[in-house]
N, CA, C and O atoms as a GROMACS GRO file, in nm:
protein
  548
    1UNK      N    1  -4.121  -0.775   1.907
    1UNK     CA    2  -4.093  -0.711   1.782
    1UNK      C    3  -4.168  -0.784   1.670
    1UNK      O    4  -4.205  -0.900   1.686
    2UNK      N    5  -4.192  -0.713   1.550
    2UNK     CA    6  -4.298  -0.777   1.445
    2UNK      C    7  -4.178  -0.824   1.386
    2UNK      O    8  -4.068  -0.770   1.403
    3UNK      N    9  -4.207  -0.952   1.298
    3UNK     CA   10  -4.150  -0.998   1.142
    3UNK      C   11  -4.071  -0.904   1.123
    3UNK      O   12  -3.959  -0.877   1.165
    4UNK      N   13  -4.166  -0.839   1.029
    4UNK     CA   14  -4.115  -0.716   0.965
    4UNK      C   15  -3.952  -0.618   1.004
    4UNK      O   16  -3.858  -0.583   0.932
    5UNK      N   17  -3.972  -0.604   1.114
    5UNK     CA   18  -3.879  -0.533   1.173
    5UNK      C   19  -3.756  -0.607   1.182
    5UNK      O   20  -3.645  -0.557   1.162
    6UNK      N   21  -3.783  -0.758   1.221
    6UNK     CA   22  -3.653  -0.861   1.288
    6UNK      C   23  -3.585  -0.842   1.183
    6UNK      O   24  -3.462  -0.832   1.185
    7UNK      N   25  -3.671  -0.833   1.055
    7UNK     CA   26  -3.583  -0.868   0.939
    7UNK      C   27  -3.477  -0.694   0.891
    7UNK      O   28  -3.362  -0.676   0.850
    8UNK      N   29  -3.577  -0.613   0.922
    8UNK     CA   30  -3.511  -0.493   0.880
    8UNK      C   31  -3.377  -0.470   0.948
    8UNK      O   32  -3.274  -0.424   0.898
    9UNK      N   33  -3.396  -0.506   1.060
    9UNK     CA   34  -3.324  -0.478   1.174
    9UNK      C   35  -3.152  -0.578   1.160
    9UNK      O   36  -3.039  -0.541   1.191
   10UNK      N   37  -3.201  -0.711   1.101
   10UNK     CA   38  -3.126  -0.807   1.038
   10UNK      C   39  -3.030  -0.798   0.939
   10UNK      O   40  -2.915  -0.839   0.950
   11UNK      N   41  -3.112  -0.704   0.771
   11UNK     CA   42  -3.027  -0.669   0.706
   11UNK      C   43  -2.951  -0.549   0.733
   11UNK      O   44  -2.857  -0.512   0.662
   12UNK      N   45  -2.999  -0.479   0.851
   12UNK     CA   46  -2.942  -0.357   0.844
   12UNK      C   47  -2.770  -0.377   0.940
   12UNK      O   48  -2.675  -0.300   0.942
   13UNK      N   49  -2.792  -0.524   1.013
   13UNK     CA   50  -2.665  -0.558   1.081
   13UNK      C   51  -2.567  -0.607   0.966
   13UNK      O   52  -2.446  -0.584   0.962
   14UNK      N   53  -2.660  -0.696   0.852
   14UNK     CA   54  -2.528  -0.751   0.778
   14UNK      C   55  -2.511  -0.658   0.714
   14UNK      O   56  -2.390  -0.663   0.692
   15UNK      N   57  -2.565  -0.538   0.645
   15UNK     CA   58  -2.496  -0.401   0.544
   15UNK      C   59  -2.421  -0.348   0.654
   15UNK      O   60  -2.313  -0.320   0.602
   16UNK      N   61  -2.413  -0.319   0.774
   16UNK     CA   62  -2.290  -0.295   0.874
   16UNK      C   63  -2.161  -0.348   0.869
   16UNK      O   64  -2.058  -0.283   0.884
   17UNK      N   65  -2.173  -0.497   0.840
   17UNK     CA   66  -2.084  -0.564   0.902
   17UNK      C   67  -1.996  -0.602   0.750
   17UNK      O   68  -1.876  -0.629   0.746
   18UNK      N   69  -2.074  -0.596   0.648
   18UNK     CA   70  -2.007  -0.625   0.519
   18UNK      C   71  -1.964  -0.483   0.462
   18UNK      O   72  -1.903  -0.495   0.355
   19UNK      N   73  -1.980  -0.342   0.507
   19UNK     CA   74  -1.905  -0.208   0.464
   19UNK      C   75  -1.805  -0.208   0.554
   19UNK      O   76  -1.714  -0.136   0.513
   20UNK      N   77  -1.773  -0.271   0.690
   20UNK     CA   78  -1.671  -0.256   0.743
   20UNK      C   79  -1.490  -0.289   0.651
   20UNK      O   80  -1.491  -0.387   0.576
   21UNK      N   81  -1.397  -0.234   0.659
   21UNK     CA   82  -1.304  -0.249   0.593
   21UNK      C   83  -1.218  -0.408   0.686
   21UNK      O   84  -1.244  -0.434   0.804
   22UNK      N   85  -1.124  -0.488   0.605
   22UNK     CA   86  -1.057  -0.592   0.692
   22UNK      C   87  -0.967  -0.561   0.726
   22UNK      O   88  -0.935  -0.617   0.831
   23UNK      N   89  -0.826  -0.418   0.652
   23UNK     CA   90  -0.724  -0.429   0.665
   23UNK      C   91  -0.656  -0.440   0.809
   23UNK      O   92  -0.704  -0.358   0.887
   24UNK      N   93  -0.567  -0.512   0.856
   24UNK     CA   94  -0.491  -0.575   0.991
   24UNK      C   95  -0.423  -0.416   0.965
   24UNK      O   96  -0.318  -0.474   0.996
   25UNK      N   97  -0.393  -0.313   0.946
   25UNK     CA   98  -0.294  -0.205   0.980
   25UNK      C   99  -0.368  -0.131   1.000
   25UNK      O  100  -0.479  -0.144   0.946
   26UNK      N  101  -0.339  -0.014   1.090
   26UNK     CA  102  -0.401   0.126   1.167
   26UNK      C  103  -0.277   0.211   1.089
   26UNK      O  104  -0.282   0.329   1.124
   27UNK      N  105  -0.176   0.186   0.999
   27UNK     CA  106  -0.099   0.325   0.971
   27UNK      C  107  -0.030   0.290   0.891
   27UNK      O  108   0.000   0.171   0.904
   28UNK      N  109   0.036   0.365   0.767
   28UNK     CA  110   0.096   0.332   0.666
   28UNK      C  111   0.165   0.423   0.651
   28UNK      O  112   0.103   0.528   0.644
   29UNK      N  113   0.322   0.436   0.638
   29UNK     CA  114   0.423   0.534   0.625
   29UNK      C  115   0.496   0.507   0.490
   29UNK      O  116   0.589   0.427   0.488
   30UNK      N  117   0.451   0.579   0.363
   30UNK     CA  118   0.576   0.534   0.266
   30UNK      C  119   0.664   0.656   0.205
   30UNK      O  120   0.634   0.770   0.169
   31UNK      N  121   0.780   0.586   0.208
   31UNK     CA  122   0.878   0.676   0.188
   31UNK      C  123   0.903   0.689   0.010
   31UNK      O  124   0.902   0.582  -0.050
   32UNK      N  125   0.914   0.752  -0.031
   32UNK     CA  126   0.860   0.815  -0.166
   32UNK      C  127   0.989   0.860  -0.231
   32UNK      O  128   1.054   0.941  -0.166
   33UNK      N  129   1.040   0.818  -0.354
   33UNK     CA  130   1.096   0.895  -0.478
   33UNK      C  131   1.054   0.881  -0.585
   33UNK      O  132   1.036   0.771  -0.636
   34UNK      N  133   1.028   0.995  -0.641
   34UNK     CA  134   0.934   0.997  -0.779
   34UNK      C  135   1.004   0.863  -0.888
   34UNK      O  136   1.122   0.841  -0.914
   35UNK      N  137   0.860   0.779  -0.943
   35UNK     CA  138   0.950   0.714  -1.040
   35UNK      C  139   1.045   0.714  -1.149
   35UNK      O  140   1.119   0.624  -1.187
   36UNK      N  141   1.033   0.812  -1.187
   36UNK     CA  142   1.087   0.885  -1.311
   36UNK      C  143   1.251   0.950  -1.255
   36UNK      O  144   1.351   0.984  -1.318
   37UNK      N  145   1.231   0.948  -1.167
   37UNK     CA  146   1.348   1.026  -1.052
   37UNK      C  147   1.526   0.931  -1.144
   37UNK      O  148   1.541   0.809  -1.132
   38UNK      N  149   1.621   1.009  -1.216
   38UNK     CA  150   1.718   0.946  -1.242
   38UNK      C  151   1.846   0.990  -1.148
   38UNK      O  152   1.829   1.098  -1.092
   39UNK      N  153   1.908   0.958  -1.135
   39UNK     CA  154   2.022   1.036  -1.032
   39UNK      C  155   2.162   0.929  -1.053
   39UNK      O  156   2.149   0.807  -1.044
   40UNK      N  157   2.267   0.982  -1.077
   40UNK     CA  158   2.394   0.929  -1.076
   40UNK      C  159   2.434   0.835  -0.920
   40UNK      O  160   2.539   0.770  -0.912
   41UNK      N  161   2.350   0.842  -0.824
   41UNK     CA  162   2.376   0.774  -0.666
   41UNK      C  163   2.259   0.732  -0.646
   41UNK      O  164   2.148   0.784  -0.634
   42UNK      N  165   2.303   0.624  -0.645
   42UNK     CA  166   2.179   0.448  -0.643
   42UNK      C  167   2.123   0.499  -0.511
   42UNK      O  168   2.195   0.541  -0.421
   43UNK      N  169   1.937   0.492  -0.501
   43UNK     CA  170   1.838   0.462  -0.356
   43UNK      C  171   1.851   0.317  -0.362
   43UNK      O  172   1.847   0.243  -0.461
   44UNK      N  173   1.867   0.289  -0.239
   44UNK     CA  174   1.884   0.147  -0.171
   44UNK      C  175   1.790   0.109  -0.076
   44UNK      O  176   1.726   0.205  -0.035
   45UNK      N  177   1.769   0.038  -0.044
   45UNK     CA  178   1.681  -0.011   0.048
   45UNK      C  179   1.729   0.030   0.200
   45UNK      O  180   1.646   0.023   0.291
   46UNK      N  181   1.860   0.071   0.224
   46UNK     CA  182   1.948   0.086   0.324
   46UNK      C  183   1.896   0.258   0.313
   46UNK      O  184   1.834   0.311   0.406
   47UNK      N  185   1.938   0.346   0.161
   47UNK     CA  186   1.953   0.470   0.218
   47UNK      C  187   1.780   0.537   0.198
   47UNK      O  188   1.755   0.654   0.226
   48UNK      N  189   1.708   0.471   0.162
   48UNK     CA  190   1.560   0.530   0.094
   48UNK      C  191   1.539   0.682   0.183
   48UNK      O  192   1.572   0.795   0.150
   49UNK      N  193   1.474   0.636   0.300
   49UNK     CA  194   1.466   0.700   0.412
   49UNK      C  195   1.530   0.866   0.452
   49UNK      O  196   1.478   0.964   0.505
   50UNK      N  197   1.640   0.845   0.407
   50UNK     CA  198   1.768   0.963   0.360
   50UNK      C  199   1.702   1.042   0.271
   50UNK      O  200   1.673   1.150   0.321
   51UNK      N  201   1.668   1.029   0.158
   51UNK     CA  202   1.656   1.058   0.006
   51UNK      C  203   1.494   1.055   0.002
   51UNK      O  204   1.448   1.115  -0.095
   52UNK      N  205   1.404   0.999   0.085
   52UNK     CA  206   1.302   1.035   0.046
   52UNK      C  207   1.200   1.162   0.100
   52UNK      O  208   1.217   1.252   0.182
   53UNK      N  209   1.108   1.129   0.028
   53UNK     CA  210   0.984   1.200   0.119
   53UNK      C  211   0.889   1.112   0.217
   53UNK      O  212   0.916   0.993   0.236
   54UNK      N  213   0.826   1.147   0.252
   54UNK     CA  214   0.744   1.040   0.364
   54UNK      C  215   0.579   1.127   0.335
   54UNK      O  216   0.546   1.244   0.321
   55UNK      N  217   0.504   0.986   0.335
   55UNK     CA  218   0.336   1.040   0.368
   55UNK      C  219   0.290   0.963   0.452
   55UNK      O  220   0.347   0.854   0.458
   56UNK      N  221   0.164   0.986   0.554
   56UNK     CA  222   0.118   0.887   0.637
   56UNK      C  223   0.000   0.880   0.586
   56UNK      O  224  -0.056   0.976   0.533
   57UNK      N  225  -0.060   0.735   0.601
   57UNK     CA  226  -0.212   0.716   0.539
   57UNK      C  227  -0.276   0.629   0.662
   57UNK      O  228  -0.238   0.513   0.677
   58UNK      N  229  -0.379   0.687   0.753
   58UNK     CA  230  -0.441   0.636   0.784
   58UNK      C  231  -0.600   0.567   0.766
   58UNK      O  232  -0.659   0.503   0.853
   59UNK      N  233  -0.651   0.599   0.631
   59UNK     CA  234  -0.781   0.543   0.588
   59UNK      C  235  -0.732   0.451   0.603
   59UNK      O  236  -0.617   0.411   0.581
   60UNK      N  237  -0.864   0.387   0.663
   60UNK     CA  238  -0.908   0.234   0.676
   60UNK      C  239  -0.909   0.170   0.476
   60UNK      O  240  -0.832   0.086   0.430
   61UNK      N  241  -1.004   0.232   0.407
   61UNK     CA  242  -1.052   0.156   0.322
   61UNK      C  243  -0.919   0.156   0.216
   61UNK      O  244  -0.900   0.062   0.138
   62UNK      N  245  -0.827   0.278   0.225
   62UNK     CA  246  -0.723   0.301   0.139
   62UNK      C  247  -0.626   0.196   0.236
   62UNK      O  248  -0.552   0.134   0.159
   63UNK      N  249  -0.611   0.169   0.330
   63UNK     CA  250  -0.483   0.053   0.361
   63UNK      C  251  -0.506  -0.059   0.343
   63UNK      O  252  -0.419  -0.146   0.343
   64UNK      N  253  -0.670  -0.086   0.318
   64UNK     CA  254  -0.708  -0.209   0.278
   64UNK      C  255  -0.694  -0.229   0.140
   64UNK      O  256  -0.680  -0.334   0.076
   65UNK      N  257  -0.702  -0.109   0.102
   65UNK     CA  258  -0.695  -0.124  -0.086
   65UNK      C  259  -0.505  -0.173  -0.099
   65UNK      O  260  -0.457  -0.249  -0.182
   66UNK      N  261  -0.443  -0.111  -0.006
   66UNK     CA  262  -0.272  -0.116  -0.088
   66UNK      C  263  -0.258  -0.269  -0.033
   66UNK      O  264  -0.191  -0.347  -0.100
   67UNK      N  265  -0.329  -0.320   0.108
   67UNK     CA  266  -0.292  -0.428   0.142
   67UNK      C  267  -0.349  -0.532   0.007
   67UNK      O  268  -0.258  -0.580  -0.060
   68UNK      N  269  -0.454  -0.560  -0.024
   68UNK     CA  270  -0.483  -0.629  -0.119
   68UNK      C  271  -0.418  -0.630  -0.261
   68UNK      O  272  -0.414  -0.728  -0.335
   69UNK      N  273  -0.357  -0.478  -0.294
   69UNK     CA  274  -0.305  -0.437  -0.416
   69UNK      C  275  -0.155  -0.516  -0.367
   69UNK      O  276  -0.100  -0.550  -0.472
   70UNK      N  277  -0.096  -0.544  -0.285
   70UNK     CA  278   0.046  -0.610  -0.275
   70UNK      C  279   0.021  -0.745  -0.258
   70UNK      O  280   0.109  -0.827  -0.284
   71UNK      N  281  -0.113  -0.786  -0.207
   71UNK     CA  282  -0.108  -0.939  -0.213
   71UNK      C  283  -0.145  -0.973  -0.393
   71UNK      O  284  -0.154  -1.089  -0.434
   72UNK      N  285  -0.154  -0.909  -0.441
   72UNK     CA  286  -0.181  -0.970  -0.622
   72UNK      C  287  -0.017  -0.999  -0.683
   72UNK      O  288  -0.006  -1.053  -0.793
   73UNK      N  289   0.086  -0.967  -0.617
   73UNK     CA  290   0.214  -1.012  -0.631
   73UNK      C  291   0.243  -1.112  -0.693
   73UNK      O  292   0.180  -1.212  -0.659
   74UNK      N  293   0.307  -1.123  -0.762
   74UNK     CA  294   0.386  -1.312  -0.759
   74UNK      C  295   0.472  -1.288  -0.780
   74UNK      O  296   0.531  -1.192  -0.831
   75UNK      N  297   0.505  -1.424  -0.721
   75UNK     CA  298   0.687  -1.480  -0.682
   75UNK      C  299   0.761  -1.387  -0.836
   75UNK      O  300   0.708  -1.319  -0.923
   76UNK      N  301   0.893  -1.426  -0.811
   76UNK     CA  302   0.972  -1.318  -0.928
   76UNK      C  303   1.107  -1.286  -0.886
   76UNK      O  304   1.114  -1.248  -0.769
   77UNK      N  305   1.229  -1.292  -0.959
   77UNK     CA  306   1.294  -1.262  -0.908
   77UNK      C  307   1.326  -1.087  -1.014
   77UNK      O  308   1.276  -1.060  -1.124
   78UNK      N  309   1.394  -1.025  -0.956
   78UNK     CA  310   1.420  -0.906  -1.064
   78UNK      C  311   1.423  -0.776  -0.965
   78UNK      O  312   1.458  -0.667  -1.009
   79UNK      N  313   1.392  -0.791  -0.848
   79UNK     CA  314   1.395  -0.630  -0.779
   79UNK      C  315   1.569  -0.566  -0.804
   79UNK      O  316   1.677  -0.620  -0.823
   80UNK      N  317   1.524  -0.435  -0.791
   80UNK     CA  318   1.683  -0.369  -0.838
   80UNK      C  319   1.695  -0.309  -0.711
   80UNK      O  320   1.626  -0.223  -0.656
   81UNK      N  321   1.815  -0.383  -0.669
   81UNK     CA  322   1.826  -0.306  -0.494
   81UNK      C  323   1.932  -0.101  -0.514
   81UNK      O  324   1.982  -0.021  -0.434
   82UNK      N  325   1.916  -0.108  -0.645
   82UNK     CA  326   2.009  -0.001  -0.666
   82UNK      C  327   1.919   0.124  -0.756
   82UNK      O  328   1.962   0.217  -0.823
   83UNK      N  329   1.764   0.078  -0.722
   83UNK     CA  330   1.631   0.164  -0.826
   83UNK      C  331   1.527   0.144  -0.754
   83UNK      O  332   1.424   0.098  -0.804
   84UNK      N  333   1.538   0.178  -0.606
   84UNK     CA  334   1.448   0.160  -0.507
   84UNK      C  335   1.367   0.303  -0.540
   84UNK      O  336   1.421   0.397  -0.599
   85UNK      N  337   1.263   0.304  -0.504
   85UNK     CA  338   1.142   0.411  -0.538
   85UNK      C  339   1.043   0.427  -0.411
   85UNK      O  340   1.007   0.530  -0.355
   86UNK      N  341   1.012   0.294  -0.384
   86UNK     CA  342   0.924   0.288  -0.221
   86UNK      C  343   0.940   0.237  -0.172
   86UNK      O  344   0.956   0.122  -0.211
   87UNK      N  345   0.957   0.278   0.007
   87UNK     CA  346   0.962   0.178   0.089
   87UNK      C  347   0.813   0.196   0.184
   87UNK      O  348   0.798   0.307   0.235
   88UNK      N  349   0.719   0.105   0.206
   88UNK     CA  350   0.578   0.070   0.252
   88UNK      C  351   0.606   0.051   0.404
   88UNK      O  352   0.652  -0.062   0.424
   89UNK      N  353   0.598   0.101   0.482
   89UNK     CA  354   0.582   0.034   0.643
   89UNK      C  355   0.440   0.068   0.660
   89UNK      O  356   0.367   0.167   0.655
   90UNK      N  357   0.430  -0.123   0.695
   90UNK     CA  358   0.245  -0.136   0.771
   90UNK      C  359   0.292  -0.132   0.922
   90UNK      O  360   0.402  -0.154   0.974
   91UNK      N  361   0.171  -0.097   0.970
   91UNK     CA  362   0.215  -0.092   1.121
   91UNK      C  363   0.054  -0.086   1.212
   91UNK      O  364  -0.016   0.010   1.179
   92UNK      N  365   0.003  -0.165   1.306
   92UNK     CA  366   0.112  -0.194   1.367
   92UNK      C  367   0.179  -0.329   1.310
   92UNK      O  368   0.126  -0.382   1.213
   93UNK      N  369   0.326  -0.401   1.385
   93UNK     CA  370   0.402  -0.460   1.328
   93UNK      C  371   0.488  -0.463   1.262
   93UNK      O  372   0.580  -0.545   1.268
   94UNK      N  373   0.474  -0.357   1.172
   94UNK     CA  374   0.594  -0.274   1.094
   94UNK      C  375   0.629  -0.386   0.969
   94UNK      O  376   0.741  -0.438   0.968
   95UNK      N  377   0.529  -0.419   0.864
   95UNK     CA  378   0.536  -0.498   0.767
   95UNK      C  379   0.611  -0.381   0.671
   95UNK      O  380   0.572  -0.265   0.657
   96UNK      N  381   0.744  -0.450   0.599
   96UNK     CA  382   0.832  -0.391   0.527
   96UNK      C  383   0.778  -0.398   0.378
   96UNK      O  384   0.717  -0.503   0.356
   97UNK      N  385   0.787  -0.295   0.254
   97UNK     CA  386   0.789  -0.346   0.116
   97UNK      C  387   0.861  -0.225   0.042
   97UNK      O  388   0.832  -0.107   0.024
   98UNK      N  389   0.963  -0.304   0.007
   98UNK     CA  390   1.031  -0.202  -0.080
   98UNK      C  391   0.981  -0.201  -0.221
   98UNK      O  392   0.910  -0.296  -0.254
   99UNK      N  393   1.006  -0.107  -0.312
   99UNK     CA  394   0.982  -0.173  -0.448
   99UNK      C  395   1.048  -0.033  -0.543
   99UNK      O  396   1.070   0.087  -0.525
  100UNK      N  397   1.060  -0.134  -0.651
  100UNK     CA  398   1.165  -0.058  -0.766
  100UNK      C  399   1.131   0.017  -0.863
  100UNK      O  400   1.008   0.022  -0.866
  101UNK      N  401   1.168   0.066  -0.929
  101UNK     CA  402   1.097   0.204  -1.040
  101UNK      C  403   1.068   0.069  -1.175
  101UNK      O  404   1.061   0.114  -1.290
  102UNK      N  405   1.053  -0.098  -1.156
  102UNK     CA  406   0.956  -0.137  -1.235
  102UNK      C  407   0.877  -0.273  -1.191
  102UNK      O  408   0.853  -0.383  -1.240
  103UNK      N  409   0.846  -0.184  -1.043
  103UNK     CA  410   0.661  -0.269  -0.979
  103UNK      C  411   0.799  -0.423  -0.952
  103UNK      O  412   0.751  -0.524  -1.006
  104UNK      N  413   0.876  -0.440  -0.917
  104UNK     CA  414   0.935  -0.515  -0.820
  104UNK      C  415   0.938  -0.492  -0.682
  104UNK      O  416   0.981  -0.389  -0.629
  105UNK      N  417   0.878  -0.617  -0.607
  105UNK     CA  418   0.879  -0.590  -0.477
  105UNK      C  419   1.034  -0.684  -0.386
  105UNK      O  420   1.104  -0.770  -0.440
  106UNK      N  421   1.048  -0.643  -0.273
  106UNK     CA  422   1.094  -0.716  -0.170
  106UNK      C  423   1.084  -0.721  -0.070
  106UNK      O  424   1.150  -0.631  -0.017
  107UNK      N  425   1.021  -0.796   0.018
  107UNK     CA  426   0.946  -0.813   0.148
  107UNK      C  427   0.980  -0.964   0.223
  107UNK      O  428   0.954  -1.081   0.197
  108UNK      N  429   1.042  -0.901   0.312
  108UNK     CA  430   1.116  -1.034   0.428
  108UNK      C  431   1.209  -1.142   0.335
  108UNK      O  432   1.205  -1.262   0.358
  109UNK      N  433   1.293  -1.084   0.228
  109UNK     CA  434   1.441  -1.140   0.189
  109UNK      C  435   1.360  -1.220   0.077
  109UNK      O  436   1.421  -1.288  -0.005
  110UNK      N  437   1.205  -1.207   0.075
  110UNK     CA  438   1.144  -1.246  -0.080
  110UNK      C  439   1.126  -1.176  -0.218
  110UNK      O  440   1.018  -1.116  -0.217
  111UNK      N  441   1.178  -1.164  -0.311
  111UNK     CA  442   1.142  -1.064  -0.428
  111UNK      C  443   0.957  -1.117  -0.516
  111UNK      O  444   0.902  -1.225  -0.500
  112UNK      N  445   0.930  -1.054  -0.561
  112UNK     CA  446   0.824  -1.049  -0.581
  112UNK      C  447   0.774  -0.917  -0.695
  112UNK      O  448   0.797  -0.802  -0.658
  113UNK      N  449   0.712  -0.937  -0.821
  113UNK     CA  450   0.633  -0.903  -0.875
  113UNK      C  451   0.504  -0.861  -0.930
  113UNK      O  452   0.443  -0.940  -1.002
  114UNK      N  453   0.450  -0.730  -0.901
  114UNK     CA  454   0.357  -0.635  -0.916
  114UNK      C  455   0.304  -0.666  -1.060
  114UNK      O  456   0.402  -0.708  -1.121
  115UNK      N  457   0.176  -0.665  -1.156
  115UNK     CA  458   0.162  -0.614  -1.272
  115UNK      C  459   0.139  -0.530  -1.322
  115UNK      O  460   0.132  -0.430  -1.250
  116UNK      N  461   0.116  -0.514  -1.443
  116UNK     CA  462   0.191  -0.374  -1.490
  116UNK      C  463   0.053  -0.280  -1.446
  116UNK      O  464   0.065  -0.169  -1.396
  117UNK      N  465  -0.071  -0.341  -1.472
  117UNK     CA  466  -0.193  -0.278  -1.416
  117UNK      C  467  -0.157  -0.278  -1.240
  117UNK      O  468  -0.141  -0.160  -1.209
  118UNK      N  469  -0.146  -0.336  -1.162
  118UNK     CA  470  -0.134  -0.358  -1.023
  118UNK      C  471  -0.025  -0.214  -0.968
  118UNK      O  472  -0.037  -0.136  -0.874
  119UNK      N  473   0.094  -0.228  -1.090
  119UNK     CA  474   0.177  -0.141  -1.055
  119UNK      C  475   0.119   0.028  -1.084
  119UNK      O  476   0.140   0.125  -1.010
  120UNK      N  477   0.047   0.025  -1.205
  120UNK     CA  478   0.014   0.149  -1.226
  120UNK      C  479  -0.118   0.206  -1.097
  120UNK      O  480  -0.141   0.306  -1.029
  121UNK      N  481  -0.158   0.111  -1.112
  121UNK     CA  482  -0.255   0.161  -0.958
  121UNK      C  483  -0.146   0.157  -0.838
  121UNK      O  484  -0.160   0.265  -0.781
  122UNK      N  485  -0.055   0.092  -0.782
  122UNK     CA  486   0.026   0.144  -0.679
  122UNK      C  487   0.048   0.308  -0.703
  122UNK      O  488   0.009   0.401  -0.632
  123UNK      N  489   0.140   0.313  -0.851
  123UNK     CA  490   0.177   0.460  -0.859
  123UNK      C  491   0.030   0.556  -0.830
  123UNK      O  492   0.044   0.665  -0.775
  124UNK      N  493  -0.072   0.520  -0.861
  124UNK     CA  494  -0.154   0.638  -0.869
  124UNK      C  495  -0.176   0.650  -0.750
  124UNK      O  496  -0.210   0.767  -0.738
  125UNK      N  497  -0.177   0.596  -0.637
  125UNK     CA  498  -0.274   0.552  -0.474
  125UNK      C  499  -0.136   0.650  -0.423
  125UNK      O  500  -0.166   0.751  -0.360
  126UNK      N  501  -0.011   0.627  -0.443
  126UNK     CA  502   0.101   0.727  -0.395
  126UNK      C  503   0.098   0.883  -0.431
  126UNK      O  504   0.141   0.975  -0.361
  127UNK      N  505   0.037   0.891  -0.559
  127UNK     CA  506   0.021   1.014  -0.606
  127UNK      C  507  -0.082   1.109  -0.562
  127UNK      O  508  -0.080   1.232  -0.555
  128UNK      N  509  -0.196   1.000  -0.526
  128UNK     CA  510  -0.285   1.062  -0.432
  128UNK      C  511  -0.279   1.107  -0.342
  128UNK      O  512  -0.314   1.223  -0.319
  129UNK      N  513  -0.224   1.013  -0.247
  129UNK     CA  514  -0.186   1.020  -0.114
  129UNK      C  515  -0.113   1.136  -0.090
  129UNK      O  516  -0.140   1.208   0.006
  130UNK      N  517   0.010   1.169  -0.195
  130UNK     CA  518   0.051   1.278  -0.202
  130UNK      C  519  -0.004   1.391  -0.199
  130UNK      O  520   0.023   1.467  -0.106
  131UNK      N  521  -0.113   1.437  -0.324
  131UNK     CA  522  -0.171   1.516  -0.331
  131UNK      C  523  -0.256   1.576  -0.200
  131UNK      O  524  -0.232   1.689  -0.159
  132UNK      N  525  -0.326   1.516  -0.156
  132UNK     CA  526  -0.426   1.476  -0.056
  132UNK      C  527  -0.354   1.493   0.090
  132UNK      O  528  -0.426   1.505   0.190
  133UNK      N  529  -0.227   1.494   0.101
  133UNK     CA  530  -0.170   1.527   0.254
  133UNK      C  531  -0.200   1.356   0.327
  133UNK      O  532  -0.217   1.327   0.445
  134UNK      N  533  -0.197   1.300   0.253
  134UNK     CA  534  -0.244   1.090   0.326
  134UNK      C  535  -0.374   1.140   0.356
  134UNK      O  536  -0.413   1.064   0.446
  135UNK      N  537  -0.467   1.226   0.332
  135UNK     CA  538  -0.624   1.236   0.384
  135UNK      C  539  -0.689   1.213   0.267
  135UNK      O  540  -0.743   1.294   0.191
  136UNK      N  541  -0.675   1.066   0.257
  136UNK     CA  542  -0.773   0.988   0.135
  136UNK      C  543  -0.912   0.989   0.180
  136UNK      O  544  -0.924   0.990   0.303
  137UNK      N  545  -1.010   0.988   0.116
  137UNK     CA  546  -1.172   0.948   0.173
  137UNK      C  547  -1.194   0.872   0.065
  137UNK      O  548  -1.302   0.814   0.052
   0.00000   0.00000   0.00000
């Protein structure tokens, strides 16, 4: 093979290998009540499931986007176990995240805080997903 080529041939492996997505999940199930949603009988983390809607998202690049969008978190205490809005199952593994109608999370008995930008992009990526039937591109 010439120069020329080794090299073409070279960058054309690392633009492969750097568009590939990282996210560790093949499937994302979240169970959905509108934020705005007021109701006299508290969603719980117990009844979500009951009371919600459900979407599945299998894009690669969109589970990598929510996975990264929940690691910008910090510690916090404040989730309202009685103003639950989403519950997140990653899978495989079945990684839990609940979170509250204000960008409070709780994941494995930790509470945790969204910002207010972080949170408004959660809401929009749900709204999509919605729209879209989970067939993000």
């Amino acid at each position: 093979m010439k120069p020329h080529r080794i090299v073409c041939v070279f960058l054309l492996l690392i633009l492969a290998v750097s568009c590939q997505t990282t996210s560790k999940f093949s499937k994302v199930v979240i169970f959905y009540v509108p934020f705005q949603f007021t109701s006299n009988e508290a969603v719980t983390p117990e009844n979500i499931k009951d009371k919600a809607n459900s979407i599945a998202i299998t894009d690669k690049r969109t589970l990598n986007y929510l996975d990264k969008l929940l690691a910008k978190s910090r510690e916090g205490p404040g989730f309202d176990r009685k103003r639950v809005r989403l519950l997140i199952i990653m899978g495989p593994g079945d990684r839990t995240v609940w979170t509250d109608d204000e960008g409070n999370l709780l994941e494995a008995n930790q509470e945790r805080r969204l910002g207010r930008e972080q949170f408004d992009q959660l809401q929009n990526l749900v709204s999509a997903a919605v729209a879209t039937g989970g067939e993000m591109r």
